[in-house]
N, C-alpha and C positions, 0 to 999 in steps of 0.2 A: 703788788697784788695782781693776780692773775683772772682775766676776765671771767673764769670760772669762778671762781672765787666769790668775785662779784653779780654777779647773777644769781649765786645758790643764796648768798646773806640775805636777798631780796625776795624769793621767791617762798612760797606758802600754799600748803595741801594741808585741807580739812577735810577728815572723813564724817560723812555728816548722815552716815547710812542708819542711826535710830534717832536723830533729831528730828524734831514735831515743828522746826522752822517751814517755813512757807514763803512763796512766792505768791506775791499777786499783782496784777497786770492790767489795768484802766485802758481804755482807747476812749477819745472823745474827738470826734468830727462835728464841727460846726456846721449846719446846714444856713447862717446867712449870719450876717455881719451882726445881729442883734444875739445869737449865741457865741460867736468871737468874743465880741467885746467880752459877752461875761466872764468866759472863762480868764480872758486874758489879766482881767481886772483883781480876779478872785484866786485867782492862780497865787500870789503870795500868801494868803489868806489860808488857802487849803493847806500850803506846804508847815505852816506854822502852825498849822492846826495837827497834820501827822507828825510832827515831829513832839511835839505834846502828847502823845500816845501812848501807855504803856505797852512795851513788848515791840513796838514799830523800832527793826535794827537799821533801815536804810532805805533813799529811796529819790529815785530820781526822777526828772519831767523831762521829755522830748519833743521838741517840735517834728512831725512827723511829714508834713508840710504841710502850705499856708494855714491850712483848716482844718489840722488832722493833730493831737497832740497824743503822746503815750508816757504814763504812769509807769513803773515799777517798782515795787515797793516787796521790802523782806520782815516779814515779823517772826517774831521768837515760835509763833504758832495759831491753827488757825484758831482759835478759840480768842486771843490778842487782838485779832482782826475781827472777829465778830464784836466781842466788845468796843472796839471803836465805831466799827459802823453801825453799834445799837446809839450810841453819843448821842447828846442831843443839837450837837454842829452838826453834827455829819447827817441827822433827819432832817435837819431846816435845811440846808443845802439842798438838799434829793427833792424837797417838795418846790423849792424854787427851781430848780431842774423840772422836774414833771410839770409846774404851773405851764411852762414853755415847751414843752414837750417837741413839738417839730423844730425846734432850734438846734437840734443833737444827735444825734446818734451815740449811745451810749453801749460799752460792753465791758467784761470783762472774765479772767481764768483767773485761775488758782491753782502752782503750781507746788507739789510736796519737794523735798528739797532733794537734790541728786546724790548719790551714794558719796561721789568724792566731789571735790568744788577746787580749783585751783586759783591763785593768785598771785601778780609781780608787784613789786614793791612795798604792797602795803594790804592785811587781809579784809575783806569786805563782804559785803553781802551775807548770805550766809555764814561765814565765819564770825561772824559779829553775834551768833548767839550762842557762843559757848565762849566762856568768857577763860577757859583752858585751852583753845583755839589763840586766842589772840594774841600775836607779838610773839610767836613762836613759827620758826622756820621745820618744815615738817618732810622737803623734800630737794634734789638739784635734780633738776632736768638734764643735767649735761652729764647724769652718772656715766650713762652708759655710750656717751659720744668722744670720741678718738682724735 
């Protein structure tokens, strides 16, 4: 088999250009060691809590450094997302967040989903919300290379 070959089996294009999928994007900076701990604590807590979600497709944590950590998360749509963040975890969280309020710096975007999404080996992110997307190889990058 020829490494073209093998590259194209692997490779995955989503056109995601009238999907209602959504990005959204957490940053949370500790401002002293008693907002660290929490988050660091809570941190599996939360992740088991969006994975409980309906509509939540994917979604990762970054250590962004020491005291800096970054969210990204894909739901089917933002409406998905409003619903989890109306939950009644995701309120008690926010007021134990607020209680502390100088412990953090908190933000976050909301991004609509890109017209095409690419992916190797395996499709993710957004392609994870169309479930005619998934496990289907849609493009070779190497068509046009000699």
């Amino acid at each position: 088999m020829s490494q073209r070959n093998t590259i194209k089996d692997r490779f995955y294009r989503a056109n995601t250009e009238d999907n209602p999928a959504i990005t959204y994007v957490n940053w949370i900076k500790t401002r002293n060691l008693r907002g660290w701990w929490w988050f660091v604590t809570n941190a599996p807590k939360i992740g088991m809590w969006m994975q409980r979600q309906e509509g939540m497709l994917e979604y990762s944590v970054t250590l962004q450094s020491p005291t800096s950590f970054l969210i990204v998360s894909y739901w089917s749509s933002h409406e998905a997302l409003l619903n989890a963040y109306r939950s009644p975890e995701h309120i008690e969280m926010m007021r134990k967040t607020f209680k502390h309020q100088d412990d953090f710096v908190l933000g976050n975007e909301t991004y609509a989903a890109p017209i095409i999404t690419n992916y190797l080996n395996e499709p993710s992110g957004y392609a994870k919300s169309d479930p005619n997307i998934v496990g289907q190889n849609f493009h070779d990058p190497l068509a046009n290379v000699k």
